[in-house]
C-alpha positions as a Python dict, from the first residue, in 0.01 Angstrom:
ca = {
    (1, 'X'): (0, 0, 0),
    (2, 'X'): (164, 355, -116),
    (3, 'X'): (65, 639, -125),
    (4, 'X'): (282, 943, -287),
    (5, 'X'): (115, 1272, -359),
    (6, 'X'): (166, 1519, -70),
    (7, 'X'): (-53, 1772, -127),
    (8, 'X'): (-35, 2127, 115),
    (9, 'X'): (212, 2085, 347),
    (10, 'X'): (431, 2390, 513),
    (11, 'X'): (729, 2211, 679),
    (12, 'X'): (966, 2385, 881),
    (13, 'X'): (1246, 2214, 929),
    (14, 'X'): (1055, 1874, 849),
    (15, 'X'): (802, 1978, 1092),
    (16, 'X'): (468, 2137, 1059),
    (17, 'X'): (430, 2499, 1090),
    (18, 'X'): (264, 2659, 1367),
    (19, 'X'): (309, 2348, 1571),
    (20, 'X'): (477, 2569, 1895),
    (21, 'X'): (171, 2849, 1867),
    (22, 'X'): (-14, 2603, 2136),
    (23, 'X'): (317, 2414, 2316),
    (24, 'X'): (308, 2730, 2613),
    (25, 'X'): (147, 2821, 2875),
    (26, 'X'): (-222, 2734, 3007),
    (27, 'X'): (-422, 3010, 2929),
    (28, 'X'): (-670, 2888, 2651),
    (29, 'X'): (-558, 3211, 2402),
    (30, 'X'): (-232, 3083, 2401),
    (31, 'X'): (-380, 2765, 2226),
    (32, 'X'): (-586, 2943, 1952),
    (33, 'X'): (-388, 2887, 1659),
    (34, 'X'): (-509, 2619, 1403),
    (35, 'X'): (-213, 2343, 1300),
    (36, 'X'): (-163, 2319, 940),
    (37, 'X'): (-280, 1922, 806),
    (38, 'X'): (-160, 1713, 479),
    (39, 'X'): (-383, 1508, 229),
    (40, 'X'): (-185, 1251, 65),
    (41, 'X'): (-359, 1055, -228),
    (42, 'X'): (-450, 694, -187),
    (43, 'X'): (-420, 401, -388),
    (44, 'X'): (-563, 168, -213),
    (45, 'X'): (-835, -50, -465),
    (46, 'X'): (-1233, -104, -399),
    (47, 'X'): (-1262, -369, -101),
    (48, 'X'): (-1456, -694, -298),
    (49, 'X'): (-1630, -997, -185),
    (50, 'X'): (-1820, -1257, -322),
    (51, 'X'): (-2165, -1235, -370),
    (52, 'X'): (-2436, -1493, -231),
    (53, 'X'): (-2481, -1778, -518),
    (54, 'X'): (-2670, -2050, -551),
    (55, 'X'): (-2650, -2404, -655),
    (56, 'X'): (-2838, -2341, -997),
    (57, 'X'): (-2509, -2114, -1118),
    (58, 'X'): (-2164, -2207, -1117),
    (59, 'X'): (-2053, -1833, -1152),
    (60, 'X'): (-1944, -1595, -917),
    (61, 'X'): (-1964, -1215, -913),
    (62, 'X'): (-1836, -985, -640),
    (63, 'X'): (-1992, -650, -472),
    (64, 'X'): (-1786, -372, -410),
    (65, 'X'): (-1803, -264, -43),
    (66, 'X'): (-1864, 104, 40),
    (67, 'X'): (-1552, 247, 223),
    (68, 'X'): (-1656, 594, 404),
    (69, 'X'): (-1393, 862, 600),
    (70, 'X'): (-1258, 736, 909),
    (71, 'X'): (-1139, 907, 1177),
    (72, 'X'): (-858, 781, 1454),
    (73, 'X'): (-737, 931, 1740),
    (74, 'X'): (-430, 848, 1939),
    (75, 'X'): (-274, 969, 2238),
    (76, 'X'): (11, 948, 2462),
    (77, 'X'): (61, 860, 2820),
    (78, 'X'): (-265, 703, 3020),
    (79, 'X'): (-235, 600, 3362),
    (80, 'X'): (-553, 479, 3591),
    (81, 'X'): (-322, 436, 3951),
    (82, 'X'): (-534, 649, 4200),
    (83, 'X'): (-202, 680, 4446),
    (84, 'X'): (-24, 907, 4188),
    (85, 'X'): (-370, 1067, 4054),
    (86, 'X'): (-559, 1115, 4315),
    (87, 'X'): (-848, 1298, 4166),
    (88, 'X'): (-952, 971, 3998),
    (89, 'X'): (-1059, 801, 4345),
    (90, 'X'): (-1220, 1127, 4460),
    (91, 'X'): (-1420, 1196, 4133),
    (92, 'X'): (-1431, 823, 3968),
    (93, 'X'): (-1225, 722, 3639),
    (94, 'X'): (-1529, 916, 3394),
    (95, 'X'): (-1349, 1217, 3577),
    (96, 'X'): (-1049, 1147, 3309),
    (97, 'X'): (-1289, 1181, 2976),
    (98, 'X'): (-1512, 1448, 3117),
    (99, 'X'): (-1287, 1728, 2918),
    (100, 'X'): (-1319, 1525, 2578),
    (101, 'X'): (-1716, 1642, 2456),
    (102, 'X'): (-1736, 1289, 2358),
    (103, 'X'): (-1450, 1264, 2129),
    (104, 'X'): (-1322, 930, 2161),
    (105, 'X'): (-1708, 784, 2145),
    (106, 'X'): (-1797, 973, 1807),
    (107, 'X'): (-1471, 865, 1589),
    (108, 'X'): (-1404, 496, 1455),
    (109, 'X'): (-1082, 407, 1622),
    (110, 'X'): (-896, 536, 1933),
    (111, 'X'): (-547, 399, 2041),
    (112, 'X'): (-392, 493, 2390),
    (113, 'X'): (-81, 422, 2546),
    (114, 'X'): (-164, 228, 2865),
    (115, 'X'): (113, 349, 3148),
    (116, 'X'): (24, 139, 3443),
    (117, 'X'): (-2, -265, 3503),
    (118, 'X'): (-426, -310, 3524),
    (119, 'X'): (-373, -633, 3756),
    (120, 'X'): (-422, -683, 4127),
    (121, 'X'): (-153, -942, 4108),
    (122, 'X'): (198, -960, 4170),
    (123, 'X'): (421, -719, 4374),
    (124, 'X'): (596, -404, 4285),
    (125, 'X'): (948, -433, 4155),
    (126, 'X'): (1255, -252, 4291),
    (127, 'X'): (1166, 54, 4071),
    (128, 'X'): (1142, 420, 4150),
    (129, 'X'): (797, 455, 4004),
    (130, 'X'): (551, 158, 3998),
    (131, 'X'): (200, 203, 3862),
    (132, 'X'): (-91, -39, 3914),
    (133, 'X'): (-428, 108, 3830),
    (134, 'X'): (-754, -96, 3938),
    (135, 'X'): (-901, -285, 3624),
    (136, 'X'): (-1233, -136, 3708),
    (137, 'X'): (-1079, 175, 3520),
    (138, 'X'): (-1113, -19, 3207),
    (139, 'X'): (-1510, -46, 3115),
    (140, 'X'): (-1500, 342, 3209),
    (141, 'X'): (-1253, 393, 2940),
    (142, 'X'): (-1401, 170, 2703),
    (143, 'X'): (-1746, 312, 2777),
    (144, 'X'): (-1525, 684, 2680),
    (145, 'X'): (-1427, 523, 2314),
    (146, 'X'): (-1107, 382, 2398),
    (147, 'X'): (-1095, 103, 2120),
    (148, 'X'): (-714, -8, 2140),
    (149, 'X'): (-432, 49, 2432),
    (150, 'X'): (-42, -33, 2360),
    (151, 'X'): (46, -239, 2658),
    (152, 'X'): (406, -244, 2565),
    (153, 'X'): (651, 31, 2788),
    (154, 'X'): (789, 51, 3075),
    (155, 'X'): (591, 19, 3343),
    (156, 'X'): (431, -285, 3190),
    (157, 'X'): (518, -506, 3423),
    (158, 'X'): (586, -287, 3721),
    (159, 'X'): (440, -607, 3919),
    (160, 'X'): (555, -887, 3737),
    (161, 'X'): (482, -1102, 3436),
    (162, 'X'): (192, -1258, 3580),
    (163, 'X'): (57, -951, 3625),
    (164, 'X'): (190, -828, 3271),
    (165, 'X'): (-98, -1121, 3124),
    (166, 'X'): (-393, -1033, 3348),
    (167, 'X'): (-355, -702, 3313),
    (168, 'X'): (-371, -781, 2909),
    (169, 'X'): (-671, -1042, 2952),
    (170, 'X'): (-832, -782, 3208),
    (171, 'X'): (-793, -542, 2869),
    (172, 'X'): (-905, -747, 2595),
    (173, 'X'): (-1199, -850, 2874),
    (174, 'X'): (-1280, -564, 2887),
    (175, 'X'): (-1356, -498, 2541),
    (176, 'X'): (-1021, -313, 2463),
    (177, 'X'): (-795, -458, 2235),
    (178, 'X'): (-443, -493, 2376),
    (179, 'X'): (-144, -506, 2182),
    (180, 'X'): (300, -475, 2216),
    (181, 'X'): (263, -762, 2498),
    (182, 'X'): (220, -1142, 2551),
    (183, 'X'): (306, -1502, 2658),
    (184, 'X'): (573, -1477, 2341),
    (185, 'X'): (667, -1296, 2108),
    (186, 'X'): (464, -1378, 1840),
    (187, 'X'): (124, -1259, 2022),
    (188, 'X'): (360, -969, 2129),
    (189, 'X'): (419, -854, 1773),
    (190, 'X'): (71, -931, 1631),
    (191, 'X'): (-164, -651, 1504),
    (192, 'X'): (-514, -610, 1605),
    (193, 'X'): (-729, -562, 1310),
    (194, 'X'): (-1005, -327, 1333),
    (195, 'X'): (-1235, -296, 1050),
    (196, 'X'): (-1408, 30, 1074),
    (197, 'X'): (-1637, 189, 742),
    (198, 'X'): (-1539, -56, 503),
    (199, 'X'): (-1141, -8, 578),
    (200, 'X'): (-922, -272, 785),
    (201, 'X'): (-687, -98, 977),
    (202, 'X'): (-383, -279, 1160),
    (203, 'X'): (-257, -155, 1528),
    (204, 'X'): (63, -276, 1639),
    (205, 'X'): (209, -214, 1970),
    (206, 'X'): (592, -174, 2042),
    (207, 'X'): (818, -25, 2381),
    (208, 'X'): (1190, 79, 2267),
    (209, 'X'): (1224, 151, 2689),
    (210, 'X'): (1320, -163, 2814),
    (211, 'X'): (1385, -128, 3199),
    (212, 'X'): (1540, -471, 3157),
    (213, 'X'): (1619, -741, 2859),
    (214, 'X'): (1383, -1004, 3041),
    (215, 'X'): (1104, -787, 3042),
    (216, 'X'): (1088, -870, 2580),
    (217, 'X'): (949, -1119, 2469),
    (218, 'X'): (1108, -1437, 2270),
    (219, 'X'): (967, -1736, 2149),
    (220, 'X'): (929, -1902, 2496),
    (221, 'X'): (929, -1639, 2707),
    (222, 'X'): (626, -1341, 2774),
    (223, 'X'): (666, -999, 2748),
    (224, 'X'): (674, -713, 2557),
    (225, 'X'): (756, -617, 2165),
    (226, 'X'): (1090, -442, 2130),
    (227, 'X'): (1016, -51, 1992),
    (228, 'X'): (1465, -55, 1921),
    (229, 'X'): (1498, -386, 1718),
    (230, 'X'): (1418, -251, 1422),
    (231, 'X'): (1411, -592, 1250),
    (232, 'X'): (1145, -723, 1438),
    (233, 'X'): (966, -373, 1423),
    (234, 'X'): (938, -365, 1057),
    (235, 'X'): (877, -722, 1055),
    (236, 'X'): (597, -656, 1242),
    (237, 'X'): (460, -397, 998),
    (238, 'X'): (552, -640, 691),
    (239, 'X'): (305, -863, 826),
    (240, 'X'): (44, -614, 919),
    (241, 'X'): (67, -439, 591),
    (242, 'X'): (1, -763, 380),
    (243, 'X'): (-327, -793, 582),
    (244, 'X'): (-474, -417, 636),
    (245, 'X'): (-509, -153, 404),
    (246, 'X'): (-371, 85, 693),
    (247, 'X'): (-98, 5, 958),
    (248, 'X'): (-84, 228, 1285),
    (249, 'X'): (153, 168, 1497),
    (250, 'X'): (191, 288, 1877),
    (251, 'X'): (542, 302, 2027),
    (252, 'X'): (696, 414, 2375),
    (253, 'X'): (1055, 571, 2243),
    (254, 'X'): (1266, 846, 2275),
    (255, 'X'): (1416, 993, 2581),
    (256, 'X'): (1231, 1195, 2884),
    (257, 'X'): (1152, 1526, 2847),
    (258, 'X'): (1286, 1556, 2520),
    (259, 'X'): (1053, 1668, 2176),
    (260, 'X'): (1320, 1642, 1912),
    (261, 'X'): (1361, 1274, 1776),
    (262, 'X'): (1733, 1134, 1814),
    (263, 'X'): (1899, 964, 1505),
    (264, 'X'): (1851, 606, 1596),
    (265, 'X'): (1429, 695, 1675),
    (266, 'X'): (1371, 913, 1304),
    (267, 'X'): (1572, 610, 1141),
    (268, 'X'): (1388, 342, 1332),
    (269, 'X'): (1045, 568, 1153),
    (270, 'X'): (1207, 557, 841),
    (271, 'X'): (1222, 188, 853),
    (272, 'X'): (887, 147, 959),
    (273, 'X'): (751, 314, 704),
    (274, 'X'): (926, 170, 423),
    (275, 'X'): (796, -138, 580),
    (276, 'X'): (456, 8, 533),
    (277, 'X'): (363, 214, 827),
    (278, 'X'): (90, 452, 747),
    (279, 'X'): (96, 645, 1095),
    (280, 'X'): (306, 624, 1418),
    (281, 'X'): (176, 759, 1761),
    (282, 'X'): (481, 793, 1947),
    (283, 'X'): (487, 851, 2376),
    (284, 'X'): (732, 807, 2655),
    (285, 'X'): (904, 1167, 2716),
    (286, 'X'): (614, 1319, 2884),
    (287, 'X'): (598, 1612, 2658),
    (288, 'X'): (435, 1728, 2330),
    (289, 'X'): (654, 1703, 2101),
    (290, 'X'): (581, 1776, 1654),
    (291, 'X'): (393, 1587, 1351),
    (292, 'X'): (604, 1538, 1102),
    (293, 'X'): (544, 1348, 772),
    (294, 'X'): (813, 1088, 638),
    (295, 'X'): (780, 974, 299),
    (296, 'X'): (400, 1121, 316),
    (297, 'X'): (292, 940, 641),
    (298, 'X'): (219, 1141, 968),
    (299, 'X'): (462, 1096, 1234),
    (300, 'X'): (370, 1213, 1576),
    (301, 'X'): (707, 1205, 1752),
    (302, 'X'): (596, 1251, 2127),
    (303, 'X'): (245, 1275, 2246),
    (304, 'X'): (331, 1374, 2584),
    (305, 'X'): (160, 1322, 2894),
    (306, 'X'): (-274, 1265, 2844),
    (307, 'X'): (-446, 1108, 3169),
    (308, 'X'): (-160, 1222, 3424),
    (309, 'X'): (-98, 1450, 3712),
    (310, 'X'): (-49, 1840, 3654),
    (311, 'X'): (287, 1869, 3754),
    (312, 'X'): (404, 2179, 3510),
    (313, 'X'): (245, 2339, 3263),
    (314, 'X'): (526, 2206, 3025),
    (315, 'X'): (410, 1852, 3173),
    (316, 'X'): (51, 1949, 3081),
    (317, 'X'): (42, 2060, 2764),
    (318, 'X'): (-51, 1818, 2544),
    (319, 'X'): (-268, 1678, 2263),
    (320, 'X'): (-496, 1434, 2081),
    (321, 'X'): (-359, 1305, 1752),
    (322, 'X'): (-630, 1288, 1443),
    (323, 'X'): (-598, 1107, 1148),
    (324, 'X'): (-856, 1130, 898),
    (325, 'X'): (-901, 882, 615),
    (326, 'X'): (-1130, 966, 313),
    (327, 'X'): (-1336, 764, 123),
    (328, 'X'): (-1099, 716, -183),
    (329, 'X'): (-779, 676, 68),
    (330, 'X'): (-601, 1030, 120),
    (331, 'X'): (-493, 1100, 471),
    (332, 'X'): (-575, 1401, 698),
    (333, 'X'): (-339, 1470, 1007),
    (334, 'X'): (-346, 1702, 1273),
    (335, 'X'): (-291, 1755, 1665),
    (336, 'X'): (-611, 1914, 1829),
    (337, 'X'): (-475, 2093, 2132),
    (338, 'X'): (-522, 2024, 2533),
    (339, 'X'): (-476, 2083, 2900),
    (340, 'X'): (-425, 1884, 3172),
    (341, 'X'): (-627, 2181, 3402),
    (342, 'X'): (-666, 1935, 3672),
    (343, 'X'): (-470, 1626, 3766),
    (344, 'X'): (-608, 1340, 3589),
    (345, 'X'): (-853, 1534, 3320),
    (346, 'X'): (-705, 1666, 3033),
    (347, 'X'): (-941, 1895, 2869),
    (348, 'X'): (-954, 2012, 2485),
    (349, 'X'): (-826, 2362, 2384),
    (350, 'X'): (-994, 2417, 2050),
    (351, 'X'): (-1128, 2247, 1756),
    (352, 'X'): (-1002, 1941, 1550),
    (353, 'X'): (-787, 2147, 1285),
    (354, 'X'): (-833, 1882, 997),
    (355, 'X'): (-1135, 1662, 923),
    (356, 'X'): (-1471, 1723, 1058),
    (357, 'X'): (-1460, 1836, 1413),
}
């Protein structure tokens, strides 16, 4: 699947321009200014199937199926634990999506970065921050939209490997679909297929911050998909790619606090998108960071922090990634700025700058 046209695009640098007019501080003027967006053309055929025959007729026609805009939002950094966020066990978990208007439960896809172990098994490692959030946080979420959550980073398995797998099963239970971990590596590196208005759309998780080798996965041993071995990563997407017409991948990289992608993390993108990556949502460094587009294909470096304490207003600035897909293919991207105001709720700062809002 290629696509190659890149149609209205003003890159600074790589990146898109305007991005820092909303990366400042909290008042909501300071968050006014619209992001520029891309459309890149499509090739992607008609989806077909056969029709119903019968036994009278040995032939076969097909019917074209009628593939409609999409939209998918991802985001960075999501953590349930009610001992860092307190907020959550005063107000309940629907305290995190009250700032949203809804978004997550009026688009077709949304992909989160889950940052805490949702088990009540195991015990905490020797770590200096362990995060266990109660898996009654996850119908809440899924009741908000949430439709897919990247399991693989580094607090994973903050309470074990045992508690790695429940907190997956308690997941996919409760109607989220977990990816980047598993009981080996080949669950670990599968895609979740989603097929959403007539499009199937591949998610891959993958964590490139590895607290310790044993915590990836191998053939006979659980844990998490590697976000630095770029072999396996584009592996991964091979695979994906021959059964989706999109590939999204989610990925904990890069290093704290930083918003400017090293060499090893834009070549590890590169790679992934050769290998037919049509949009990364990246997370780990806990702030905002820019889209970019390699080779066409939207690139959102560093989500920052979403569902998380209000520590700074640096810490709190952050966003929702959009993607829009049109009927015939071409791709929309855009952030659509937010605040954490309170600890816990991030809250939107304006409209969705591409695709409908």
């Amino acid at each position: 699947m290629r696509r190659s046209t890149l149609l209205g695009v003003v890159l600074v640098g790589g990146s898109i321009l305007g991005f820092t007019a909303f990366v400042v501080s909290p008042p909501a003027s300071s968050l006014d200014a619209a992001l520029t967006t891309t459309t890149v053309s499509s090739t992607v055929p008609p989806t077909t199937v056969p029709a119903p025959t019968t036994s009278t007729s040995s032939t076969t026609t097909t019917t074209t199926l009628p593939r409609r805009s999409v939209v998918i939002h991802g985001v960075g950094d999501t953590n349930f634990d009610t001992s860092y966020i307190p907020n959550l066990a005063v107000h309940g978990f629907e305290y995190a999506f009250a700032g949203l208007d809804g978004l997550f439960e009026t688009d077709d896809l949304t992909i989160i970065n889950l940052e805490c172990t949702a088990s009540l098994l195991g015990s905490p490692l020797p770590k200096e921050f362990t995060f266990r959030c109660d898996p009654a946080a996850l119908p809440v979420a899924r009741r908000a939209g949430v439709d897919v959550a990247n399991l693989a980073n580094n607090h994973t398995q903050d309470f074990g490997t045992e508690a790695m797998l429940d907190s997956r099963a308690n997941v996919n239970r409760a109607g989220i679909r977990a990816v980047g971990v598993g009981p080996d590596l080949a669950t670990a590196t599968a895609p979740t297929i989603v097929t959403v208005q007539g499009w199937r759309i591949a998610v891959l998780g993958m964590g490139g911050v590895v607290p310790a080798a044993n915590w990836l996965a191998t053939d006979d041993r659980p844990g998490m998909a590697s976000g630095d071995d770029v072999e396996q990563m584009t592996a991964a997407v091979r695979a994906a790619a021959e059964v989706a017409d999109f590939v999204a991948v989610s990925i904990h990289w890069m290093w704290e606090l930083e918003t400017e992608p090293r060499a090893d993390d834009r070549a590890a993108a590169e790679a992934m998108i050769a290998a037919g990556a049509d949009m990364i949502f990246g997370h780990h460094p806990h702030r905002l960071g820019a889209l970019e587009f390699i080779d066409g294909k939207p690139v959102f470096w560093t989500l920052g922090n979403f569902i998380w304490p209000r520590l700074s207003d640096a810490g709190a600035t952050t966003a929702v990634a959009r993607v829009v897909i049109s009927p015939e293919g071409e791709i929309e991207a855009c952030l659509i700025p937010a605040f954490i105001e309170t600890s816990g709720q991030p809250v939107l700062r304006g409209p969705a700058p591409c695709g409908e809002s």
